[in-house]
C-alpha atoms as one frame of an Amber mdcrd trajectory, in Angstrom:
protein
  37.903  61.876 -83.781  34.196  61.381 -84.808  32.916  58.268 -82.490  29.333
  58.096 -84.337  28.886  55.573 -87.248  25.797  57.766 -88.463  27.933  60.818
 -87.690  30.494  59.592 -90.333  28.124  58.019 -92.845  26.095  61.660 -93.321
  29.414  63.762 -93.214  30.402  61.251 -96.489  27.248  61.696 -97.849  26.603
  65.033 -97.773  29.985  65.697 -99.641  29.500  62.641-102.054  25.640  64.711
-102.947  27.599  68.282-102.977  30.198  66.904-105.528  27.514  65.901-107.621
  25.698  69.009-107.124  28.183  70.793-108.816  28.268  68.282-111.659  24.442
  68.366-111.830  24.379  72.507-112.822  26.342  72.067-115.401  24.754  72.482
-119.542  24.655  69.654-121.317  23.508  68.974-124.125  21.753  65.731-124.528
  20.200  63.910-127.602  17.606  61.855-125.534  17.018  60.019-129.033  20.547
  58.838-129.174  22.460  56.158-127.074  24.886  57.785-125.241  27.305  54.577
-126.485  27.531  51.026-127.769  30.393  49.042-128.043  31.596  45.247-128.776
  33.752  43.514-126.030  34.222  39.792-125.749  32.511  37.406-123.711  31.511
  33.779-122.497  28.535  31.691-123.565  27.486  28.234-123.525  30.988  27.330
-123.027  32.059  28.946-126.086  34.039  32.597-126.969  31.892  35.352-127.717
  31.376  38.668-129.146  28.652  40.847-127.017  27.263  44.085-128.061  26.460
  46.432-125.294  23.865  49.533-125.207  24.609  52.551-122.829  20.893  54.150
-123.359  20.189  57.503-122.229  18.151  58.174-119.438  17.300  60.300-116.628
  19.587  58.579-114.441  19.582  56.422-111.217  17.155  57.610-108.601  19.286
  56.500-105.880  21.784  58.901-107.134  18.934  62.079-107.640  18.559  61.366
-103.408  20.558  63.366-100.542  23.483  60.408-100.179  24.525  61.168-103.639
  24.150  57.362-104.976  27.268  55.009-104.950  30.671  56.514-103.969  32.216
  55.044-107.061  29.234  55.754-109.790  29.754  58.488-112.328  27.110  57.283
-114.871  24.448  60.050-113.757  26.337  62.515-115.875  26.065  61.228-118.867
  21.915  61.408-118.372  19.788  64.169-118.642  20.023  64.390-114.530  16.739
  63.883-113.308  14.964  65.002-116.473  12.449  63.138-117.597  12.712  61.702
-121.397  10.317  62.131-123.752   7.373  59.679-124.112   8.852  56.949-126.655
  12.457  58.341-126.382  13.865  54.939-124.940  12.489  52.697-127.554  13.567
  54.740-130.931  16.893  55.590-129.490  17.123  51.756-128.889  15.585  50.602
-132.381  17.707  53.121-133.836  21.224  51.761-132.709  19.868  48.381-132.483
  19.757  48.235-136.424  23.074  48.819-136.906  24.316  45.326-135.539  24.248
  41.891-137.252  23.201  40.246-134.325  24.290  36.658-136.271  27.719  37.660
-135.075  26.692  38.842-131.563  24.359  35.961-129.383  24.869  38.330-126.012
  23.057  42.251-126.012  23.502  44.650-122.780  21.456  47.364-121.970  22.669
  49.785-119.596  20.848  52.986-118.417  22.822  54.270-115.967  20.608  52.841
-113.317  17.699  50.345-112.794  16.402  49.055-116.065  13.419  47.747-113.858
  12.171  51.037-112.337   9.443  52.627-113.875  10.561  55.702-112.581  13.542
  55.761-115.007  12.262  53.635-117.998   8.785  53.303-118.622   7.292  49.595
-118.858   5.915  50.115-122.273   9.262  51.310-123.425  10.749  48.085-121.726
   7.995  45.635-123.321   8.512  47.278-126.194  12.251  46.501-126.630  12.485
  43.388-125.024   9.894  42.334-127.465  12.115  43.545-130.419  15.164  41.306
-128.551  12.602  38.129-128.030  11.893  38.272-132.259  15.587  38.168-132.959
  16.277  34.314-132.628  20.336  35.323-133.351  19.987  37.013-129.652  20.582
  34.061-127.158  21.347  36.065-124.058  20.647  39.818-122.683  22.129  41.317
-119.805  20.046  44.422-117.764  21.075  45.789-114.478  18.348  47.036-111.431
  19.016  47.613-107.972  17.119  44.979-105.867  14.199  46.934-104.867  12.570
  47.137-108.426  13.269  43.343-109.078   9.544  42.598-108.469   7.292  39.427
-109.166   5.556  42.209-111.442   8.545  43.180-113.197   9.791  39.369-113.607
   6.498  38.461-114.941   6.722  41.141-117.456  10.352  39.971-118.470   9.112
  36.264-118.706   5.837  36.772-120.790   8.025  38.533-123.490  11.134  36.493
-123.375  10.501  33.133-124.275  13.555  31.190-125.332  16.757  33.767-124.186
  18.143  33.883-121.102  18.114  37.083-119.055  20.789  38.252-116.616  19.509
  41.070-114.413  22.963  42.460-112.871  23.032  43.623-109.317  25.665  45.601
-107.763  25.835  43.902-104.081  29.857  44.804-104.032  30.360  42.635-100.822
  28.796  40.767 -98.273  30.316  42.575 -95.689  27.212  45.373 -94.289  29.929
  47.850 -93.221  31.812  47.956 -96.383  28.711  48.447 -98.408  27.656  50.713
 -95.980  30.672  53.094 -95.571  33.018  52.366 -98.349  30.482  52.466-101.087
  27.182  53.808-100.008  24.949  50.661-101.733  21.900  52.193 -99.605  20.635
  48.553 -99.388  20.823  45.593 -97.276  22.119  42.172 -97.828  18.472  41.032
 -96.800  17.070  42.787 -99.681  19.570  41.289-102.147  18.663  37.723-100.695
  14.864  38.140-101.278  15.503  39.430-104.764  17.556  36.049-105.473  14.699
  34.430-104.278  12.543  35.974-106.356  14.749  35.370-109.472  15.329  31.892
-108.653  11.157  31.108-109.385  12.001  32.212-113.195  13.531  29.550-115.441
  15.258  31.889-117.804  16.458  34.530-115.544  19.865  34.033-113.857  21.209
  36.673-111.406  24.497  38.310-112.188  26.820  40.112-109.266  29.282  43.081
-109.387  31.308  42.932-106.432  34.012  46.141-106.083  37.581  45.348-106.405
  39.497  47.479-103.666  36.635  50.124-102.631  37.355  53.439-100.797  39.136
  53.063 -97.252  39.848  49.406 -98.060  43.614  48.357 -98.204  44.503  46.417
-100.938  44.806  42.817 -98.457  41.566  43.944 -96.562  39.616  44.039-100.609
  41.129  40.677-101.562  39.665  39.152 -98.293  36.666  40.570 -98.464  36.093
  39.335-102.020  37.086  36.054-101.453  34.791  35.679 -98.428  32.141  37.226
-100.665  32.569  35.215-102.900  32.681  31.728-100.772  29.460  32.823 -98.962
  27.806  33.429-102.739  27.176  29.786-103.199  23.255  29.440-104.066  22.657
  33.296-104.066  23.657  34.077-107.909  24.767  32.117-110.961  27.301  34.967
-112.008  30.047  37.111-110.579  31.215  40.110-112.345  34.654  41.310-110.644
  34.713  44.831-110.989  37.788  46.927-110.006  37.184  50.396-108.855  37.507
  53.128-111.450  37.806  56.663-111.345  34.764  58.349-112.712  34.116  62.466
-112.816  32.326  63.914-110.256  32.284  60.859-107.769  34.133  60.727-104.228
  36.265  58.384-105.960  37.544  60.953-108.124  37.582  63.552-105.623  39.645
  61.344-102.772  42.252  60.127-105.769  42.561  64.147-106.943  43.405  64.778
-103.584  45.905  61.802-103.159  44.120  60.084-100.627  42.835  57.211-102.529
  44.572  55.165-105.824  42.157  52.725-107.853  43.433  48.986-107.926  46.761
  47.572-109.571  45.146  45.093-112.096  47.987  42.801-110.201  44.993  42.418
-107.186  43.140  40.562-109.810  46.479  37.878-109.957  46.394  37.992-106.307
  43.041  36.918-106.415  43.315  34.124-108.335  46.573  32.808-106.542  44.197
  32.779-102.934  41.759  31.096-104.965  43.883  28.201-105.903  46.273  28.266
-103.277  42.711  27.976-100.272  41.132  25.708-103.315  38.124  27.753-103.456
  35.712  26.235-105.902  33.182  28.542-107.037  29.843  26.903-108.723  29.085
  29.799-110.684  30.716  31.728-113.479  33.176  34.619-112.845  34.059  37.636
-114.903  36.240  40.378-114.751  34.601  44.051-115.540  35.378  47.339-114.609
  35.873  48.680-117.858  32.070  48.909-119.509  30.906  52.395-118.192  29.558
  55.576-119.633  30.746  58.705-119.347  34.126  56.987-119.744  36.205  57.073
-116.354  39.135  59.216-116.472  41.517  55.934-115.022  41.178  52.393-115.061
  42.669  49.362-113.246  46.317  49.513-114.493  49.655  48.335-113.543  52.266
  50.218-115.529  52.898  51.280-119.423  55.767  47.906-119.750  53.223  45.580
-118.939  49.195  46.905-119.448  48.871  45.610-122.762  49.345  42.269-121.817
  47.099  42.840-118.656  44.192  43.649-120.623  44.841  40.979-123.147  45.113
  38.334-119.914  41.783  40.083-118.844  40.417  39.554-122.431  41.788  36.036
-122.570  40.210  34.969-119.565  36.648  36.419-120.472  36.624  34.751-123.691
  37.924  31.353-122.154  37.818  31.076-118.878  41.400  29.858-118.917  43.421
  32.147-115.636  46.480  31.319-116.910  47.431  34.566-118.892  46.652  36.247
-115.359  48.734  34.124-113.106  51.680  33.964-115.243  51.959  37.831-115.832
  55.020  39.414-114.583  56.913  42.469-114.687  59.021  44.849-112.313  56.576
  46.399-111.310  55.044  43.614-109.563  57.696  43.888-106.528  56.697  47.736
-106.191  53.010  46.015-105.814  53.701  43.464-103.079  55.565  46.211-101.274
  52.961  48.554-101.154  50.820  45.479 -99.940  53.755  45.078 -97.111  53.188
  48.843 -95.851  49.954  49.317 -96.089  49.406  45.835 -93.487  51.835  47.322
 -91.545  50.618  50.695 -90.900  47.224  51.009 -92.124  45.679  47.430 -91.821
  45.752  47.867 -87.909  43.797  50.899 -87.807  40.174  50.135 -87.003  38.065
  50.876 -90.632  35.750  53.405 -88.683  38.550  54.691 -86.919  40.705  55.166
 -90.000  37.434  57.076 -91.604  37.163  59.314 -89.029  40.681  60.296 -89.223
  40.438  61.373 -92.709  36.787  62.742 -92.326  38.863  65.065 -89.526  41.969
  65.966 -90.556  41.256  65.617 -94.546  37.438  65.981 -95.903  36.058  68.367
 -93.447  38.515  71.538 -94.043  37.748  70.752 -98.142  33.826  70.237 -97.351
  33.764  73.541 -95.405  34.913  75.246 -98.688  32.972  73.302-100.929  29.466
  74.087 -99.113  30.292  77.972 -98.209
């Protein structure tokens, strides 16, 4: 058995940066004029249902996932970027001018704009770019509300003061992937490469700006996690969140292409949520009458490239999962998610029965050196020779 927590942390990854090695030599052909997507999903706002359009720019990608721990276990959106490449000078304001166009943004008071990593380092978007289209957003009085995503390190009093000089009357979510409270977790089960000390002085940071809320993504049922162990750990998360963001985004663990994720679930050693841990959620929020003074959503689904699964139950009873989901973004009413039901439910609480039984009682850094062992290192050794 491996007995070092460093030991176990570089074994993971150096096989999380090898998988996406091999992703990274492959051609691709990228139009870095062109979103790679945009989309229309429903949404919450002012206490009213919502249409919101969201932007999946291309980019060069995430620098923490260009580094030698591969970026976040779970995260396949550096392959749909240009991998490192840098855009041309411009590239990130025409593509976003040019889709931007297409929308009657009368209909749509909430624009995101993802690119694949931190919309707030200059290393992957360029500040003029960013003044440039935040500018365009700030003249469109339709647009009440814009969503962008940064890790905390490029959440800056320079960067904030940039946001706020341009943006005037909208409100600006800046979305930050914490996942959970818990410094192990993070740490092993998702490789976040930063610590809950950073996230709190970016809050603190935020909380100086009038119009800019912070918005969290916390993972639903990470890597190593049973399902019991990920609803605990959310719910603590999400008790000990009070004062350190004004939104939760609950996002389920998806299988993307070329992640760890994907590789462990090929393999059979790891399956992405039931969408019934969502219900379970809610239930242990009711039942330990957990109020929470800040908004919660459900996500997981609004990635690009497109995972290959999603949170899922089975074919009798999806569709009326996602329209629960849908129901409860748009309203805020958890009803259509506590009163699903279906067979396949049972199968659910049993595998919840057997995996506290035999799993739960394994030690977490016990249980990943067992699988680092007697699983990963036979499949690393080919993958590296």
């Amino acid at each position: 058995m491996l007995d070092n927590k460093t030991h176990k942390k570089r074994l993971l990854t150096q096989l999380n940066e090898r998988l996406k090695s091999r992703e990274r030599i492959k051609s691709r052909t990228i139009n870095c004029y062109k979103v790679a997507h945009s989309t229309v999903n429903k949404g919450f706002l002012n206490g009213e249902s919502i249409e919101r359009v969201i932007f999946f720019l291309r980019s060069k990608g995430c620098e923490w996932s260009t580094t030698e721990a591969g970026g976040c276990f779970m995260c396949g959106h550096y392959f749909g970027t240009t991998t490192g490449n840098p855009l041309p000078k411009g590239a990130f304001y025409i593509q976003f001018m040019q889709e931007y166009r297409k929308y009657d943004f009368s209909k749509y008071p909430m624009l995101c704009i993802y690119n694949a990593g931190s919309i707030l380092n200059e290393n992957e978007i360029p500040q003029e770019d960013l003044y440039q289209i935040l500018k365009e957003i700030n003249d469109n009085k339709n647009i009440k509300s814009i969503v962008l995503e940064s890790r905390p390190a490029y959440i800056t009093d320079e960067t904030l003061d940039l946001i706020q000089s341009v943006i005037k009357d909208q409100v600006v979510e800046i979305g930050i992937g914490l996942e959970s409270m818990n410094e192990t977790i993070r740490d092993l089960c998702i490789n976040k490469g930063f610590t809950f000390k950073e996230y709190e002085e970016a809050i603190y940071k935020i909380k100086r700006y009038g119009n800019i809320k912070a918005l969290k993504y916390l993972s639903i049922k990470p890597l190593f996690l049973t399902i019991q162990e990920s609803i605990e750990d959310t719910l603590s998360t999400l008790e000990k969140l009070n004062g350190l963001t004004d939104i939760v985004s609950l996002e389920p663990v998806s299988v993307q292409s070329g992640t760890l994720v994907e590789f462990l679930f090929t393999n059979g050693i790891y399956q992405p949520p039931k969408g019934w841990i969502i219900k379970e959620l809610f239930i242990e929020l009711t039942k330990r009458n957990i109020n929470l003074p800040f908004e919660v959503r459900i996500g997981g689904f609004e990635f690009f490239p497109i995972p290959e699964k999603f949170i899922s139950n089975c074919p009798n009873c999806d569709k009326k999962l996602y329209k629960a989901i849908d129901l409860y973004n748009s309203t805020k009413d958890p009803s259509g998610i506590l009163t699903l039901s279906c067979q396949c439910y049972g199968d659910f609480k049993s595998l919840v029965s057997v995996e506290n039984e035999h799993i739960a009682k394994i030690d977490l850094e016990e249980r990943i050196s067992y699988l680092i062992s007697e699983l990963l290192l036979p499949v690393r050794t080919k993958l590296t020779s």
